[in-house]
C-alpha positions as CSV (number, residue, x, y, z in Angstrom):
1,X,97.8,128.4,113.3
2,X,99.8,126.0,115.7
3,X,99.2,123.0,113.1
4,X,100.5,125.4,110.0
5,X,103.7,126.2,112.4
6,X,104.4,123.0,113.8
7,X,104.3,121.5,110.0
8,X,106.8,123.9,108.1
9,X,108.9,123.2,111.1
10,X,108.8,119.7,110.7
11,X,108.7,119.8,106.4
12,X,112.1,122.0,107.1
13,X,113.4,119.6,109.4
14,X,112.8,116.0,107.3
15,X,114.6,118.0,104.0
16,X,117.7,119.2,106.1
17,X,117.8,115.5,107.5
18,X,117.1,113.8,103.6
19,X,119.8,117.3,102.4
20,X,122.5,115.6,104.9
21,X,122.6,112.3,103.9
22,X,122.4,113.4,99.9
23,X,125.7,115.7,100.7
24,X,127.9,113.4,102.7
25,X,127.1,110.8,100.7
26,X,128.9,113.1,97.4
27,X,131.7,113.3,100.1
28,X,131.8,109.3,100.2
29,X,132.1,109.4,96.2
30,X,128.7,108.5,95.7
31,X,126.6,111.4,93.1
32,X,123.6,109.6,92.6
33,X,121.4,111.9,95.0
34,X,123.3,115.0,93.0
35,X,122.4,113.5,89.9
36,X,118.6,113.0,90.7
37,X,118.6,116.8,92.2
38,X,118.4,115.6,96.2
39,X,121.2,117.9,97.6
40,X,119.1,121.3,97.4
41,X,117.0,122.8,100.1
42,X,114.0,123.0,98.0
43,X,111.6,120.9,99.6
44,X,109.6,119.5,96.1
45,X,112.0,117.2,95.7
46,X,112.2,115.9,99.3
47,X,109.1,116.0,100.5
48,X,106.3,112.9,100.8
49,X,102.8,113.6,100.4
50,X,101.7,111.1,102.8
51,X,104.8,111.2,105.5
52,X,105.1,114.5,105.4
53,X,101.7,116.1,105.1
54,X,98.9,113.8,105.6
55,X,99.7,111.9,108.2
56,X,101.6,115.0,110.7
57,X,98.1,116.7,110.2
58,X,96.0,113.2,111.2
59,X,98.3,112.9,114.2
60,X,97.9,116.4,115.6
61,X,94.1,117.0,115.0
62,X,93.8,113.3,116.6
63,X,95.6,114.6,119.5
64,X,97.7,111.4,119.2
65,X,99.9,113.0,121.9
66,X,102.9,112.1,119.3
67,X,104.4,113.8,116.1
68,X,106.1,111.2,113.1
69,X,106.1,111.4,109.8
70,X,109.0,111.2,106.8
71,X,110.4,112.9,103.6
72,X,111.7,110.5,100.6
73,X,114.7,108.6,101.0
74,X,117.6,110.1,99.1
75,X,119.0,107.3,96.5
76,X,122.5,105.9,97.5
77,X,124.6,103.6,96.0
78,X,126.9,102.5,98.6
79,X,129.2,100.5,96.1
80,X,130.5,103.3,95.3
81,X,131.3,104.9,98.4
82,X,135.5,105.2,98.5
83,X,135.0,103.0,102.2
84,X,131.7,101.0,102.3
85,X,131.6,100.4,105.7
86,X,132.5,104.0,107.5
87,X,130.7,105.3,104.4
88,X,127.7,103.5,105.3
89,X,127.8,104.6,108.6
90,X,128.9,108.6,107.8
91,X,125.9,108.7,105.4
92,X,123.4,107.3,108.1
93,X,124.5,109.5,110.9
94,X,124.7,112.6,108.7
95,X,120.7,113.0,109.1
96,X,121.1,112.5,112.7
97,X,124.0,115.0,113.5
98,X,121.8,117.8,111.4
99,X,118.7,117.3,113.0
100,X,121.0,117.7,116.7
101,X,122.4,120.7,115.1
102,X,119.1,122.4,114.2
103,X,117.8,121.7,118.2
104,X,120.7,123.7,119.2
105,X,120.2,126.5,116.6
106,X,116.9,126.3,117.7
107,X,117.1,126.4,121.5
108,X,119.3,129.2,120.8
109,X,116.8,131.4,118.4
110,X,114.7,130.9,121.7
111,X,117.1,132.1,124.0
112,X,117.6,135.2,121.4
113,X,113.8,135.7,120.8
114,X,112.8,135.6,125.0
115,X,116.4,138.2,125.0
116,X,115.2,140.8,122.4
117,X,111.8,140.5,124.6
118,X,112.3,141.2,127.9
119,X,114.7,143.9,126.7
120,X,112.0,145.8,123.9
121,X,108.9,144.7,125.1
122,X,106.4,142.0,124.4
123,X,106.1,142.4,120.8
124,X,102.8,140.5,120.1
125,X,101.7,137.7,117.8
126,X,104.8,137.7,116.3
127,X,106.9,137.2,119.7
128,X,105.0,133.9,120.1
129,X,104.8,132.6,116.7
130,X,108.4,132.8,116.4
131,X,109.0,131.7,120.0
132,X,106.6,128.3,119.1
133,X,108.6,128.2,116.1
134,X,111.9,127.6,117.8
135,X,110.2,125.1,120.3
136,X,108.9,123.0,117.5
137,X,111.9,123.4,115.9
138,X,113.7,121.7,119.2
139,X,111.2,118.8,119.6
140,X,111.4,117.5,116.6
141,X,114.5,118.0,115.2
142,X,115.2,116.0,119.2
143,X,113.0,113.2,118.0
144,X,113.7,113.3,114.5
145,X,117.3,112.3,115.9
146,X,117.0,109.9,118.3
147,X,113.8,108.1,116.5
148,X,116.3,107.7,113.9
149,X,118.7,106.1,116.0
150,X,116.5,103.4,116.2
151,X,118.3,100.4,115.4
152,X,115.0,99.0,113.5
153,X,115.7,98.7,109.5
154,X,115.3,101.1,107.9
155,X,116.0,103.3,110.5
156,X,119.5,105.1,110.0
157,X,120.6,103.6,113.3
158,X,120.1,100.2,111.6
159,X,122.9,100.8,109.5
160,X,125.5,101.4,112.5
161,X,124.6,97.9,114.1
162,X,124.6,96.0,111.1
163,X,128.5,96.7,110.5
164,X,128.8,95.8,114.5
165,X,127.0,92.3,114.2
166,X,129.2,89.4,112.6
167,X,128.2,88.7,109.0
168,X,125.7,86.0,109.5
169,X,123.5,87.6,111.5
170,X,124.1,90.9,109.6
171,X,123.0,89.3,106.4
172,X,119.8,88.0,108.5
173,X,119.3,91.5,110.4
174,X,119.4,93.1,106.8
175,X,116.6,90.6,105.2
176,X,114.3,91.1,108.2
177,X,114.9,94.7,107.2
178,X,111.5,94.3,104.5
179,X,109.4,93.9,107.8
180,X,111.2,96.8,109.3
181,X,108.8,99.7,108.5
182,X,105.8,97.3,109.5
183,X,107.4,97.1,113.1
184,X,107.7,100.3,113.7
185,X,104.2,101.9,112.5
186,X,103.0,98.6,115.4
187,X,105.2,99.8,117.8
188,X,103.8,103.4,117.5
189,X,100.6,102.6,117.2
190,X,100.0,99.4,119.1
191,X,103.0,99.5,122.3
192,X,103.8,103.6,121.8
193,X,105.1,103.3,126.0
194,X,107.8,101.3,124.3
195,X,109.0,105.1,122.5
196,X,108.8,106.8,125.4
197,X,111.4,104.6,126.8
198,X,113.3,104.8,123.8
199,X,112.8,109.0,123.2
200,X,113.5,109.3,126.8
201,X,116.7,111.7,125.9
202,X,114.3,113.9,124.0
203,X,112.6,114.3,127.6
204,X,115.6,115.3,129.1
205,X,117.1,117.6,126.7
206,X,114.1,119.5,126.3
207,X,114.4,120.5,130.2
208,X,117.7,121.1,129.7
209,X,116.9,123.4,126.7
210,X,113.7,124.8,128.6
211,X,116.6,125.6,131.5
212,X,118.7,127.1,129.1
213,X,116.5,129.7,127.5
214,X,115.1,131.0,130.6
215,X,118.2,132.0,131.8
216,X,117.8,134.8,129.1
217,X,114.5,136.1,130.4
């Protein structure tokens, strides 16, 4: 039951985060992701069998002691965004800011779940489910954000520091950007001490969110 949970939470979470960057980037002029029917919240579209099934179940009945996985990219044509360069960089960060906003919708439906409880009673199974709900829901919407931030190609925080780095080495950073995926699935799997340094935020926020919701018991 925890596994079934802990997946629609994340399935939800990857399509807001692919839904984001299809909407803002129709607000930087480019429809392509309308067009090909990315800016809906039904998951079909979104959703990658391998990223965002197969390998969140392998990870959690491996008791990797990690959660990762992915939804499709949505399309984008950045020529035609009205500003390519704070276009670039509204588009990227649009997954990030909605995967932030979810972990505070989230830590709040906690707050308002352990409320309701300790004022009607215990109310069961379905107390818990929805309280396990909300604390997946803050994990990894937390690390879908901050992963993400990442500034490892194709990362969205790759596309922040390329417009930072002068335009030789941005050219290079971008053509390294093939190997990108390849560096990251080594660094989870072969150095993963290197994300806990990098995820360290998550570790905090979550006690601060942990903090927050008890002061509702």
């Amino acid at each position: 039951m925890d596994a079934i949970l802990l997946i629609i939470v994340l399935i939800f979470s990857v399509v807001i985060h692919e839904l984001a960057h299809a909407w803002q980037a129709r607000r930087e002029g480019d429809d392509t992701a309308e067009r090909l029917g990315r800016i809906t919240l039904n998951p079909l579209p979104h959703l990658d069998l391998i990223g965002s099934f197969i390998l969140p179940m392998a990870l959690y009945l491996s008791h990797a002691g990690f959660m990762f996985g992915w939804a499709k990219p949505v399309p984008v044509n950045p020529a035609k965004y009205r500003d390519y360069r704070a276009g670039d960089i509204r588009v990227s960060l649009a997954g990030i800011v909605s995967n932030i906003g979810l972990a505070v919708l989230a830590t709040l439906a906690a707050a308002v779940i352990v409320k309701v409880g300790s004022v009607v009673g215990h109310l069961g199974g379905v107390t818990d489910a929805l309280l396990l709900m909300a604390r997946y829901g803050i994990l990894i919407n937390l690390v879908l954000a901050f992963f993400n931030l990442i500034p490892i190609p194709p990362l969205d925080g790759s596309h922040v520091l390329v417009h930072l780095l002068p335009r030789e080495a941005a050219v290079r950073y971008q053509r390294a950007g093939r190997y990108g995926i390849l560096v990251v699935m080594a660094l989870l799997f072969l150095v993963p001490r290197t994300f806990d340094f990098l995820l360290a935020p998550v570790t905090w926020l979550m006690g601060f969110a942990d903090t927050f919701i008890r002061l509702w018991i």
